[in-house]
Backbone of each chain as ProteinMPNN parsed JSONL, in Angstrom:
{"seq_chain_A": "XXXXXXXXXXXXXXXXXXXXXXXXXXXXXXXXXXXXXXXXXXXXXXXXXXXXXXXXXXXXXXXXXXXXXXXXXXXXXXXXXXXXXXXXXXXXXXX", "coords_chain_A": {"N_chain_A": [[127.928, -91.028, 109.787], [128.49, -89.607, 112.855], [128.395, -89.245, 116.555], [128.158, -87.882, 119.56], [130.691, -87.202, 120.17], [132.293, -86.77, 118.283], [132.934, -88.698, 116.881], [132.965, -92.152, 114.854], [129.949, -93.516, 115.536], [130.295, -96.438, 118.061], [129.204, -99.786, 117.561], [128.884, -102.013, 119.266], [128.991, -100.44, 121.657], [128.92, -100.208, 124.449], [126.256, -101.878, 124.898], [123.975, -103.832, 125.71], [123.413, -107.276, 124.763], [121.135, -109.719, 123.607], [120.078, -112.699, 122.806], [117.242, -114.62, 122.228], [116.832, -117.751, 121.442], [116.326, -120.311, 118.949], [117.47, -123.275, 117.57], [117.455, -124.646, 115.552], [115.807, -122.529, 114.177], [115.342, -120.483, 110.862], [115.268, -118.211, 110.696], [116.122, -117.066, 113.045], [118.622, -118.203, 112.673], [119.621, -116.303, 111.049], [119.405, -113.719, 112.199], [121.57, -113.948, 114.096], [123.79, -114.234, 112.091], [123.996, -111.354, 111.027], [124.147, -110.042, 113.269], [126.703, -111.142, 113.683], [127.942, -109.812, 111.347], [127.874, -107.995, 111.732], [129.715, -107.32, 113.779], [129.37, -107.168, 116.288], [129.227, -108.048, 120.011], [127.55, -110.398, 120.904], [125.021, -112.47, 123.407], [123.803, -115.381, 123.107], [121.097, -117.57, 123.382], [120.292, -120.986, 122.729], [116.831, -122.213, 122.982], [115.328, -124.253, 122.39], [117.349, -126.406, 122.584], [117.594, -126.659, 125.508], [116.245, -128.39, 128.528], [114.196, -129.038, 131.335], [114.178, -127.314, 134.243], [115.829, -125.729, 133.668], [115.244, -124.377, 131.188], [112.052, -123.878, 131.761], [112.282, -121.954, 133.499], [113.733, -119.509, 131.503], [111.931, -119.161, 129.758], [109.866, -117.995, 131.095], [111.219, -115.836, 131.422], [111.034, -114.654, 128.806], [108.659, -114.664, 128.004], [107.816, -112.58, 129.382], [108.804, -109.881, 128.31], [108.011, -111.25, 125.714], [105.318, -112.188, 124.949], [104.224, -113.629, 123.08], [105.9, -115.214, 122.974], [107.92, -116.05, 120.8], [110.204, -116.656, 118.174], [113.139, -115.118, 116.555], [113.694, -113.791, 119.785], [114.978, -110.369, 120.793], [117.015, -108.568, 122.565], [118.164, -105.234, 122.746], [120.393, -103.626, 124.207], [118.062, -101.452, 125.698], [115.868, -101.95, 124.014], [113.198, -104.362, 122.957], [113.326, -106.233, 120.112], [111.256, -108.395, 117.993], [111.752, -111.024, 116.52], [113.584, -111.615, 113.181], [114.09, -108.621, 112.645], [115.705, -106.694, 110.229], [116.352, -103.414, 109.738], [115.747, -102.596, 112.057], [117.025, -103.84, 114.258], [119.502, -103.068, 113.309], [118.572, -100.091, 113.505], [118.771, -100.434, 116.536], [120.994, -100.979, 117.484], [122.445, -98.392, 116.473], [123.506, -98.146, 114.267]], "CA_chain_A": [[127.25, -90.569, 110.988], [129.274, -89.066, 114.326], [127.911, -89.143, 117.543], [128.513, -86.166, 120.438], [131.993, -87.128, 120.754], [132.931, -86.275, 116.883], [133.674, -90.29, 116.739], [131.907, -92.796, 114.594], [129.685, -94.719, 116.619], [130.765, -97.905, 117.817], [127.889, -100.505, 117.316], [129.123, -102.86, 120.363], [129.154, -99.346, 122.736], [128.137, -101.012, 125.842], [124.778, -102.113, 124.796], [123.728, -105.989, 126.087], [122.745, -107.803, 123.573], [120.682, -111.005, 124.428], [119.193, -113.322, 121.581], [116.366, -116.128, 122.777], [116.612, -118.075, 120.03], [115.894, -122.016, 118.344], [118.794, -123.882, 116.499], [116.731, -125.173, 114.152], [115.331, -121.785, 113.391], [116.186, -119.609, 110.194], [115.22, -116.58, 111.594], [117.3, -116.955, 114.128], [120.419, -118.113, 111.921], [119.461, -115.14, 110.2], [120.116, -112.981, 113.695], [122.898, -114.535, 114.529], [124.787, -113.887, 111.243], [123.432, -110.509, 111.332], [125.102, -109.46, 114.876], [128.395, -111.271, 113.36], [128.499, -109.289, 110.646], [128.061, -106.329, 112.722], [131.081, -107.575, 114.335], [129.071, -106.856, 117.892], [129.022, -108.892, 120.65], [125.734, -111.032, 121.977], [124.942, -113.714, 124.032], [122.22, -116.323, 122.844], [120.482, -119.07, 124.362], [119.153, -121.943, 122.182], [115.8, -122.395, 124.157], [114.868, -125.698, 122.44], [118.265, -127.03, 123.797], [117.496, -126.288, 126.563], [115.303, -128.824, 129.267], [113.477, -128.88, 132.416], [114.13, -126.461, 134.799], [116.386, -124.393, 133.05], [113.691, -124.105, 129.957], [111.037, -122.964, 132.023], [112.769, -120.612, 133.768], [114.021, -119.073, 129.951], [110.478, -119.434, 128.709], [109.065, -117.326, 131.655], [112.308, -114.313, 131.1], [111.472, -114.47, 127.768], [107.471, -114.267, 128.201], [107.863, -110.808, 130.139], [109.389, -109.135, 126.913], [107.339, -111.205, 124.406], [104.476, -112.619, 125.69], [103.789, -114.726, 122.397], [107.357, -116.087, 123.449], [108.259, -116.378, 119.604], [111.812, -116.46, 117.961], [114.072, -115.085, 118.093], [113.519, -112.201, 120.632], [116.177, -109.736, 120.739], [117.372, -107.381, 123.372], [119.801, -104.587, 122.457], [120.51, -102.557, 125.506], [116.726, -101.529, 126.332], [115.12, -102.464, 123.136], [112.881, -105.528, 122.238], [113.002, -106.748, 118.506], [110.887, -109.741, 118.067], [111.604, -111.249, 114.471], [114.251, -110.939, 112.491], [114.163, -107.546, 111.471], [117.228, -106.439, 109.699], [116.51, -102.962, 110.013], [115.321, -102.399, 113.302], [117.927, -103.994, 114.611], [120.832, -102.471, 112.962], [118.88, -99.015, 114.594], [118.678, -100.15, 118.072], [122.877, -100.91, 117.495], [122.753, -97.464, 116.294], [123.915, -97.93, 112.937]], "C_chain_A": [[128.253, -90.498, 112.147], [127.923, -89.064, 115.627], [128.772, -87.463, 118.323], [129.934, -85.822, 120.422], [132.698, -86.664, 119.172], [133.981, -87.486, 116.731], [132.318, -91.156, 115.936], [131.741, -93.771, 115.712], [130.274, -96.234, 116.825], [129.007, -98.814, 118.597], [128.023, -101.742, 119.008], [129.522, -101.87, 121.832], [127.989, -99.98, 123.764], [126.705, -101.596, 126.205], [124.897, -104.119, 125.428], [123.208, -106.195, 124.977], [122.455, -109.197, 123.888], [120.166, -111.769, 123.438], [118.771, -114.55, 122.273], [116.709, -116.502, 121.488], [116.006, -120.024, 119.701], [116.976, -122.237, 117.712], [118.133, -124.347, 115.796], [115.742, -123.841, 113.282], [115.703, -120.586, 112.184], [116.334, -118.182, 110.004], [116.293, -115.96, 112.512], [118.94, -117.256, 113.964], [121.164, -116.526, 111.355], [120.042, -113.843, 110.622], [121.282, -112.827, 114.012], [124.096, -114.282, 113.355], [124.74, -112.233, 111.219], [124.561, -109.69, 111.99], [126.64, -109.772, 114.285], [128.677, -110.443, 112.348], [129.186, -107.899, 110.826], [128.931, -105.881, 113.574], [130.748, -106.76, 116.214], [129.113, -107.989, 118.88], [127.717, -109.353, 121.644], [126.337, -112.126, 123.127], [123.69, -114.007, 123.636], [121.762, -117.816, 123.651], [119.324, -119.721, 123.152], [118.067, -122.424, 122.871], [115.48, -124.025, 123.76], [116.076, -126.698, 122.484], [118.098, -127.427, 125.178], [116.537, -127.419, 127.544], [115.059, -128.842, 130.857], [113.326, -127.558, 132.732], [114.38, -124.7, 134.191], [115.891, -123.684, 131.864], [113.092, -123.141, 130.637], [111.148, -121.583, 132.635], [113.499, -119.381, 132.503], [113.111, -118.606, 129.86], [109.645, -118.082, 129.736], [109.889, -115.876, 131.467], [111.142, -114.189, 129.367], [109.187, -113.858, 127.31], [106.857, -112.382, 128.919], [107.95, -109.746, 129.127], [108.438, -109.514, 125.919], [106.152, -112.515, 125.006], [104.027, -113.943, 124.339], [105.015, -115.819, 122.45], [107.725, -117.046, 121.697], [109.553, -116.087, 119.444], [112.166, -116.072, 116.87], [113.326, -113.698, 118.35], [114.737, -112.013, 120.854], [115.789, -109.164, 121.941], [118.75, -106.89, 122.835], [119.694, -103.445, 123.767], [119.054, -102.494, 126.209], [115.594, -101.754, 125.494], [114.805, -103.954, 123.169], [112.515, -105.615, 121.336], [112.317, -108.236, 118.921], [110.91, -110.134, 116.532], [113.167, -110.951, 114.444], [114.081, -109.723, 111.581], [115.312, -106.324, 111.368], [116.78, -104.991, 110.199], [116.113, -101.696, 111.461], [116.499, -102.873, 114.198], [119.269, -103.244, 114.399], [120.565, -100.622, 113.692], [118.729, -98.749, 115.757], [120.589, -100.454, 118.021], [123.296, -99.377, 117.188], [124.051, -97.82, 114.767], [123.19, -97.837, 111.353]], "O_chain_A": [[128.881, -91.541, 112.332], [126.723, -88.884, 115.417], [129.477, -86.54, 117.914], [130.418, -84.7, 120.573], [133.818, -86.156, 119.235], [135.199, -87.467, 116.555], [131.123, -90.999, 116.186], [132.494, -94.438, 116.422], [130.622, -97.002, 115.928], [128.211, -98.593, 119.509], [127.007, -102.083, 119.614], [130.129, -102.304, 122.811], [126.767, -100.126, 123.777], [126.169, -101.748, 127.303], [125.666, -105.08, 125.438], [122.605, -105.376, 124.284], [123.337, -109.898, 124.385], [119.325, -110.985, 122.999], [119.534, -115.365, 122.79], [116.864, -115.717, 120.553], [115.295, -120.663, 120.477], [117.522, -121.249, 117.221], [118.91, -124.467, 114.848], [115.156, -123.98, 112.208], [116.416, -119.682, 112.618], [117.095, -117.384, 109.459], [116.95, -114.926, 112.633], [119.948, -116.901, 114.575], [122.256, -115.965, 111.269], [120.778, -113.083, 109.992], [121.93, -111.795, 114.184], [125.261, -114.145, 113.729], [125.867, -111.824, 111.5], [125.472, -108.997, 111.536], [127.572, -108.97, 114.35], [129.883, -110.196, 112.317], [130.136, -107.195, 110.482], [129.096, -104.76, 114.054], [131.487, -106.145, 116.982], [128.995, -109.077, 118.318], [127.178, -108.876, 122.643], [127.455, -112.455, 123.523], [122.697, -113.283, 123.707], [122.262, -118.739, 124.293], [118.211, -119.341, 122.787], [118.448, -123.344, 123.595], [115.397, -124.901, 124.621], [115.764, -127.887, 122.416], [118.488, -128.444, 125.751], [115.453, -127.191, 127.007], [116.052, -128.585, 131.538], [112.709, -126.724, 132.069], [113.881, -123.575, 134.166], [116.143, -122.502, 131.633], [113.272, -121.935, 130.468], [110.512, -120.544, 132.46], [113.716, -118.266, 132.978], [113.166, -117.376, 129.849], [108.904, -117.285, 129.162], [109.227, -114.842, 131.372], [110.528, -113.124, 129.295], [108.731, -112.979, 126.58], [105.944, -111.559, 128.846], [107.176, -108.789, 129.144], [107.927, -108.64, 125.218], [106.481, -113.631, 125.407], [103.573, -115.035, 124.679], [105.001, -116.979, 122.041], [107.758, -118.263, 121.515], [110.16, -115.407, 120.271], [111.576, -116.604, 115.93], [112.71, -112.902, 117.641], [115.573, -112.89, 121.072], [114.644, -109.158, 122.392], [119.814, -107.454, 122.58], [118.819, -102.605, 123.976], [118.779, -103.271, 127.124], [114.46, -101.783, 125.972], [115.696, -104.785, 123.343], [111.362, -105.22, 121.163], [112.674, -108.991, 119.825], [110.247, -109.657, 115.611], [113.837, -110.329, 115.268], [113.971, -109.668, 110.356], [115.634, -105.416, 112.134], [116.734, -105.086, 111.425], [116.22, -100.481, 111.629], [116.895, -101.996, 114.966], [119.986, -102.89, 115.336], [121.462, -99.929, 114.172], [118.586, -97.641, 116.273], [121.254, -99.824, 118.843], [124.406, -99.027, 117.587], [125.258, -97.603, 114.661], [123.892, -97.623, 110.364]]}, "seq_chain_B": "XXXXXXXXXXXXXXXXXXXXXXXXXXXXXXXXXXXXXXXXXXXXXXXXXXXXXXXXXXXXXXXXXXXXXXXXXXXXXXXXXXXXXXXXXXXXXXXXXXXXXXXXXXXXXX", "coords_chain_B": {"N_chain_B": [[117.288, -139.009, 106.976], [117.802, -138.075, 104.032], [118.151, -134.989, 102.734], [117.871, -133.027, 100.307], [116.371, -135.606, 99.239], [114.021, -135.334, 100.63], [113.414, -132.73, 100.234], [112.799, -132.842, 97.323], [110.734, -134.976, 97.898], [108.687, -133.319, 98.598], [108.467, -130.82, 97.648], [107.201, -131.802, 95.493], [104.419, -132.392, 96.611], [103.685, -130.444, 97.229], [104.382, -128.141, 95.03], [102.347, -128.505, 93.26], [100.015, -127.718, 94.594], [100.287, -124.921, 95.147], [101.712, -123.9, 96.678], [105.22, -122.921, 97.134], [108.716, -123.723, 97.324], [110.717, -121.515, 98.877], [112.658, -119.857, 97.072], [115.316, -118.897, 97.335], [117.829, -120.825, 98.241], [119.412, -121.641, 99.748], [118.686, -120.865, 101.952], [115.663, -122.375, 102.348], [117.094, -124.773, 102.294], [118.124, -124.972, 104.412], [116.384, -124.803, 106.217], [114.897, -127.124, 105.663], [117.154, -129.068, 106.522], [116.503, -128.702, 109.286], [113.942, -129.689, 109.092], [114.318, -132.167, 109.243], [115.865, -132.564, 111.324], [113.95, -132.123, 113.721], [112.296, -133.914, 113.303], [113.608, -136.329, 113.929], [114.083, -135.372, 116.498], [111.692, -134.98, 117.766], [109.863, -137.017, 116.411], [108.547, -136.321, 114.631], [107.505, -133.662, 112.198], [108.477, -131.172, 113.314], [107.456, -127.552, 113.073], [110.473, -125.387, 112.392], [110.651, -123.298, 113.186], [109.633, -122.748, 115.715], [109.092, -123.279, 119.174], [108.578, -126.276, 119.787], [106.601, -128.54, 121.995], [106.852, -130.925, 122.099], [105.199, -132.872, 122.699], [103.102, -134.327, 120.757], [100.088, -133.941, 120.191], [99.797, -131.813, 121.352], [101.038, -129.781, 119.526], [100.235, -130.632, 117.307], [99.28, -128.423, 115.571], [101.416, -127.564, 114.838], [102.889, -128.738, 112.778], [104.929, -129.339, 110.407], [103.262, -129.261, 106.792], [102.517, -126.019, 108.739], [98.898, -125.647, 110.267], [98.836, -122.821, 109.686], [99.985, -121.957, 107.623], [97.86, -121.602, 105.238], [96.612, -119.588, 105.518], [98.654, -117.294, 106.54], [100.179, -117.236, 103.907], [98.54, -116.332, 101.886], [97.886, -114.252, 102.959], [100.208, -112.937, 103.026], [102.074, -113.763, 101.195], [103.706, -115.679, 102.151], [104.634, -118.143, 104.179], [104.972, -118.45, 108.072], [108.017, -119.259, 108.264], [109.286, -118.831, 105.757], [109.432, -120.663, 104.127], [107.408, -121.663, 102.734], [106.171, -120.68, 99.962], [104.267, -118.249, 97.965], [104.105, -118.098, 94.228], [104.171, -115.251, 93.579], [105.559, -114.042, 95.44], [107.875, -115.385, 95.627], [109.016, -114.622, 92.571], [109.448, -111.964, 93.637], [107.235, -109.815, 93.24], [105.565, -108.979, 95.559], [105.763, -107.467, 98.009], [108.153, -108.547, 101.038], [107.516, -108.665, 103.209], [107.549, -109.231, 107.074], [106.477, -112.557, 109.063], [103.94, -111.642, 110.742], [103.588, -114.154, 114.08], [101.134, -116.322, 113.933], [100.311, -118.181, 115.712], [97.909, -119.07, 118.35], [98.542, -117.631, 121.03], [97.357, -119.11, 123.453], [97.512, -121.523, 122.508], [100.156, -122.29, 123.11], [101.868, -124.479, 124.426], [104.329, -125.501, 126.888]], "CA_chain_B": [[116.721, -138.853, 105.531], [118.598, -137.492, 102.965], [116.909, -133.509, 102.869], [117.921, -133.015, 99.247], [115.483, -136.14, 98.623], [113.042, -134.854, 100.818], [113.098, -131.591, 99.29], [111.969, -133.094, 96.01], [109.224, -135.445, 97.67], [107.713, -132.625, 99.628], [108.142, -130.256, 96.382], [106.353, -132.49, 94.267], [103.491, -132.879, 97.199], [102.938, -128.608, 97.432], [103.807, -126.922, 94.321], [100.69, -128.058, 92.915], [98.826, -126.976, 95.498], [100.376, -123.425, 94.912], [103.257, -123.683, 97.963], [106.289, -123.325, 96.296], [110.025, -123.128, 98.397], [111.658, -120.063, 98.927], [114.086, -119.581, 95.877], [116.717, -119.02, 97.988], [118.211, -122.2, 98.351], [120.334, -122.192, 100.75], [117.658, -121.091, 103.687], [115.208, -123.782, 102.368], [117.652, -126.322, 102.567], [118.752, -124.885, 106.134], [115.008, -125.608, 107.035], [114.622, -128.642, 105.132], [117.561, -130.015, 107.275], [115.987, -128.42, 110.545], [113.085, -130.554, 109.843], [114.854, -133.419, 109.856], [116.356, -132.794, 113.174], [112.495, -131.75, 114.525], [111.244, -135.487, 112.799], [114.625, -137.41, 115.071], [114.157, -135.155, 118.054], [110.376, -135.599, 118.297], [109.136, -137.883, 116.137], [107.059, -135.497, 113.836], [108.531, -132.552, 111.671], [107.185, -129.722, 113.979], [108.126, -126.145, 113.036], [111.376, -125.292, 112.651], [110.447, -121.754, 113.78], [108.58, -122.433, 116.713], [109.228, -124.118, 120.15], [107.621, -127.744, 120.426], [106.886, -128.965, 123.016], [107.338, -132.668, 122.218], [103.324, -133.761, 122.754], [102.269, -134.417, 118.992], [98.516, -133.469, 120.411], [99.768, -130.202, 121.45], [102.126, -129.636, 118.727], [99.631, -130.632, 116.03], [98.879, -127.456, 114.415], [102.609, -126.434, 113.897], [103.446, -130.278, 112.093], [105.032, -129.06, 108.881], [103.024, -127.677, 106.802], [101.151, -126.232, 109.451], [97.639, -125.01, 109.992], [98.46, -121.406, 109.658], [100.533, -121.556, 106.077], [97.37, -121.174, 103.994], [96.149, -117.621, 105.663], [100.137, -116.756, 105.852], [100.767, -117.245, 102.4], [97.07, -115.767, 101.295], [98.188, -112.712, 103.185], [101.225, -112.523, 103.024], [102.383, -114.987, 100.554], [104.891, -116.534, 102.236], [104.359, -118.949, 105.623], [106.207, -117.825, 109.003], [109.236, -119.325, 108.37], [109.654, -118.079, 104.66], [109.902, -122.083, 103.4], [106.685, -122.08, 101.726], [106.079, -118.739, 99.652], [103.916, -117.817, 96.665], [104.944, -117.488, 93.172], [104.239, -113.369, 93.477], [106.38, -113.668, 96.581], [109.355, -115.848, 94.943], [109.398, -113.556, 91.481], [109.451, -110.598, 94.273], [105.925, -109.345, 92.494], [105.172, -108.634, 96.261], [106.681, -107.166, 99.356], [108.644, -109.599, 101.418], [107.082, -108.581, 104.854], [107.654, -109.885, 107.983], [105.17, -112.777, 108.808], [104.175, -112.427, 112.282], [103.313, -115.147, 114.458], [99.593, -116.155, 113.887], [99.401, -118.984, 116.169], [97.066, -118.313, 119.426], [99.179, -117.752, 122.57], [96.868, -120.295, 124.668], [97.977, -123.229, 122.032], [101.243, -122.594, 123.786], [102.131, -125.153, 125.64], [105.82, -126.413, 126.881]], "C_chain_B": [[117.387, -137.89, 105.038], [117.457, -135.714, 102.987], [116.834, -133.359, 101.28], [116.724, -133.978, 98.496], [114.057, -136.182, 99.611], [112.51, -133.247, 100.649], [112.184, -132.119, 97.995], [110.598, -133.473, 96.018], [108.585, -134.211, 98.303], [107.294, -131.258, 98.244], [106.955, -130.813, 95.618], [104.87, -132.426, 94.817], [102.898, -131.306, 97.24], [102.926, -127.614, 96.501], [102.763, -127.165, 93.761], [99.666, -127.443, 93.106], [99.404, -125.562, 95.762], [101.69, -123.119, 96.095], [104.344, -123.967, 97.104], [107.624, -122.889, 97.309], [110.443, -122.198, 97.99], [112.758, -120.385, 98.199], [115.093, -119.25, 95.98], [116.908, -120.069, 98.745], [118.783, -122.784, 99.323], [119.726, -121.982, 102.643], [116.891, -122.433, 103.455], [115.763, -124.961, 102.66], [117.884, -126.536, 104.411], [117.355, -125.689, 106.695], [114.519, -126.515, 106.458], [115.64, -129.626, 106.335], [116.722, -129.872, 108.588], [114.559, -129.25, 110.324], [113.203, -131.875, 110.088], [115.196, -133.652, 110.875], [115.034, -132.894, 113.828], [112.337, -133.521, 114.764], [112.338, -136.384, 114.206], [114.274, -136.978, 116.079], [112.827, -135.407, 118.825], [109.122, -136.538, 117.924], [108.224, -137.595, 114.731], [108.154, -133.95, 113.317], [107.755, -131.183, 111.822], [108.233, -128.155, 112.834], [109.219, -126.056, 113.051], [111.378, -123.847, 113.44], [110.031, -121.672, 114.754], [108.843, -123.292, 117.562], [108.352, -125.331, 120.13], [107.589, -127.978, 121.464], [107.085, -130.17, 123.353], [106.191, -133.461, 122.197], [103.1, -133.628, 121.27], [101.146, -133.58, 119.319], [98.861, -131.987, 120.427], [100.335, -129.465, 120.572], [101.057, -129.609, 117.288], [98.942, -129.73, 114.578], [100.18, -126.794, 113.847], [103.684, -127.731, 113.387], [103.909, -129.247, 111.286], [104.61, -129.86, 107.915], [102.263, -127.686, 107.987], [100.157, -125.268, 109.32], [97.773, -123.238, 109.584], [99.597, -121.176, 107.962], [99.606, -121.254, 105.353], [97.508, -119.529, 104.537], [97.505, -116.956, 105.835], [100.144, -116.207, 104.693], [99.58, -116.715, 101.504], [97.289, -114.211, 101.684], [99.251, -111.789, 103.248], [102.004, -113.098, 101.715], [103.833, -115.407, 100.778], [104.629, -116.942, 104.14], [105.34, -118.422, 106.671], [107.687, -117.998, 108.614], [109.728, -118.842, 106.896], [110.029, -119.593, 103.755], [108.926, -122.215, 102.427], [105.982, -121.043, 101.469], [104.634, -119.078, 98.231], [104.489, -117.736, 95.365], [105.0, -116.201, 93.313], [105.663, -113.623, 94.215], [107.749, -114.635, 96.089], [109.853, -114.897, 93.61], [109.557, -111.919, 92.546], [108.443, -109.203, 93.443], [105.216, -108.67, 94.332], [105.754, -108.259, 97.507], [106.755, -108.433, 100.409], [108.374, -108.992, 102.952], [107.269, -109.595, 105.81], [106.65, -110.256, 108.527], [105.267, -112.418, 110.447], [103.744, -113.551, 112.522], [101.934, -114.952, 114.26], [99.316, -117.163, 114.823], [99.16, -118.228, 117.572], [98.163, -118.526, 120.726], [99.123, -118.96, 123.563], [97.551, -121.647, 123.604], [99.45, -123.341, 122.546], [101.72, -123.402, 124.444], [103.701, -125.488, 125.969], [106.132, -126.995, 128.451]], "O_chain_B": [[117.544, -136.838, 105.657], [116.259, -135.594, 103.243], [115.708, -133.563, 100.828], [116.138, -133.566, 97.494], [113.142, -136.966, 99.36], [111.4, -132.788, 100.922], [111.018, -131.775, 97.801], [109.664, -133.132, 95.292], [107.423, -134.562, 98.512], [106.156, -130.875, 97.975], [105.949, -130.206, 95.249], [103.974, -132.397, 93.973], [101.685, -131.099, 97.279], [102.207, -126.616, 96.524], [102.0, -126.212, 93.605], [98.794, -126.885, 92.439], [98.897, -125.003, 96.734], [102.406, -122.118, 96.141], [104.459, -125.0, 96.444], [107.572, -121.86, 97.983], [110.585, -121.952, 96.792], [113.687, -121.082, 98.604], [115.91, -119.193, 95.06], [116.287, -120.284, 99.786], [118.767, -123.949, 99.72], [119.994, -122.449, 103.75], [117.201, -123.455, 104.069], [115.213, -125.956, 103.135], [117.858, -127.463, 105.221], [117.255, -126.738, 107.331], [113.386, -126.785, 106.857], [115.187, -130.607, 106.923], [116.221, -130.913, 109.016], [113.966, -129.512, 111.371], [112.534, -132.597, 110.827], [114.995, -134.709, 111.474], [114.946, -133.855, 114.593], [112.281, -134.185, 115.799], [111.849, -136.917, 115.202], [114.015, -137.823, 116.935], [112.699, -135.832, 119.973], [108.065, -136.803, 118.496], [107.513, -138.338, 114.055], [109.125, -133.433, 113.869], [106.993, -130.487, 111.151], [109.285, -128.073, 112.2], [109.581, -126.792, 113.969], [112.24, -123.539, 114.264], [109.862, -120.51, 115.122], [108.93, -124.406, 117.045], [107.224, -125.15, 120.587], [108.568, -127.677, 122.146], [107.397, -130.591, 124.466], [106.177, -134.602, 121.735], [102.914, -132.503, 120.805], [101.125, -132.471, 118.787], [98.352, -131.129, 119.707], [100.174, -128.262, 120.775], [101.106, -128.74, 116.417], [98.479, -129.977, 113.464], [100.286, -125.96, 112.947], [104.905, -127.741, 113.542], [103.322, -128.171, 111.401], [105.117, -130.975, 107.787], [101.581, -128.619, 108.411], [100.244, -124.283, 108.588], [96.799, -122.574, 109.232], [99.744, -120.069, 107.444], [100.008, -120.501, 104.466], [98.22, -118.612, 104.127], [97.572, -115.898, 105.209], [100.121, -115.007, 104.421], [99.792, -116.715, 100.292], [96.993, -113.23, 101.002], [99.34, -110.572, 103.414], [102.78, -112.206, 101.37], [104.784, -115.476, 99.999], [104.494, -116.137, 105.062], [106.429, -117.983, 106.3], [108.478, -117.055, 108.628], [110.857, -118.36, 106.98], [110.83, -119.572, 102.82], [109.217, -122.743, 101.354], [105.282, -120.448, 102.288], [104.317, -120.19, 97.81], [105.593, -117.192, 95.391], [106.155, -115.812, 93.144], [106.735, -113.429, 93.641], [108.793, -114.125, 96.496], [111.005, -114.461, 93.615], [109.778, -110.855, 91.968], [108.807, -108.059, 93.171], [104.314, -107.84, 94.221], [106.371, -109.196, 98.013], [105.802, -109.175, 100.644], [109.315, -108.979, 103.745], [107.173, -110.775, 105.474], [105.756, -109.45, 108.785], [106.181, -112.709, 111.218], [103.418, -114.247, 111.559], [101.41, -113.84, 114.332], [98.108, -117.307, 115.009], [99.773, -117.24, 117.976], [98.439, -119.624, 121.21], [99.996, -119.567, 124.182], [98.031, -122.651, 124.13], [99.993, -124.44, 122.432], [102.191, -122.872, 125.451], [104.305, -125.796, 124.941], [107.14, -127.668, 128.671]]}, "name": "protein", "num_of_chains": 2, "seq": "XXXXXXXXXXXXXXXXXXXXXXXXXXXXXXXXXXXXXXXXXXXXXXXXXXXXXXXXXXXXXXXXXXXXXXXXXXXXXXXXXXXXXXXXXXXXXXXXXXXXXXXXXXXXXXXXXXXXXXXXXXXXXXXXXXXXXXXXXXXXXXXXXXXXXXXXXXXXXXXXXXXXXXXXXXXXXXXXXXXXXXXXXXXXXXXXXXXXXXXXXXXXX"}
């Protein structure tokens, strides 16, 4: 697959990539290997790390996007995945 | 606690009753250890999938197992986190769908 430029896409083309996630969850390991394989770059936030202030303020970002505030929730650029789902993800990276 | 020997007792306590672990070994074990961390961090081996909030009372429907593995695994056959499946759904006799969340929003608490 080429994009406009008659270049294969690149999967880490300026998209954000945000993962709520749980460390104890395997969904969310699942994510997280996922994105590495994809050799893109995220940022994640273990939420049940996480306490007090800086929780609830998480918990309420993360409620806006997924209101059942389940894990992990993704963001890829302007997409929300909720779940691990392999290929939903791989076509908001555009691959 | 050793997970390996709470793999076995918790085996022994569900495949009868038709819950059998996900046959891939190396997630089950991941969430066999993750409920060990749950049991140290709050006392009780909540969800590994699911935020606690640390209150047992409020927490009490996502203990492992929790309340929503039968109708999961009846409709899906395999519980949110994919730890406690079906035989269909371990021989791959049934599509490996993604469970969603079934518990109710308001039991939310944190």
């Amino acid at each position: 697959m080429v994009n406009d430029k008659g270049t294969a896409p690149d999967p880490s083309d300026d998209k954000n990539i945000q993962v709520y996630s749980l460390s104890t969850c395997s969904h969310c390991k699942a994510t997280k290997r996922l994105l590495a394989e994809c050799t893109v770059q995220y940022d994640f936030v273990d939420v049940d790390l996480l306490e007090g202030d800086e929780r609830k303020a998480i918990i309420e970002d993360i409620k806006k996007i997924n209101p059942r505030c389940s894990f992990p929730t993704i963001i890829i650029g302007n997409k929300v995945i909720v779940g691990y789902k392999e290929k939903e993800i791989k076509e908001a990276l555009g691959m | 606690m050793d997970a390996r020997k709470l793999y076995e007792q918790l085996r022994k306590i569900h495949e009868p009753k038709g819950y059998y672990f996900n046959r891939d070994e190396a997630r089950t074990m991941e969430l066999i250890e993750a409920l060990i961390v749950n049991k140290e961090r709050y006392g009780y081996m909540a969800c590994p999938c699911r935020l606690a909030s640390g209150d047992r009372e409020s927490d009490k429907d996502i203990i492992c197992p929790c309340v929503y593995r039968a109708p999961d695994v009846a409709e899906f056959g395999s519980c949110y986190c994919n730890l406690y499946v079906s035989k269909e759904w371990n021989e791959g006799k049934i599509p490996r769908d993604y469970v969603p969340e079934r518990r109710p929003p308001e039991k939310i608490v944190f």
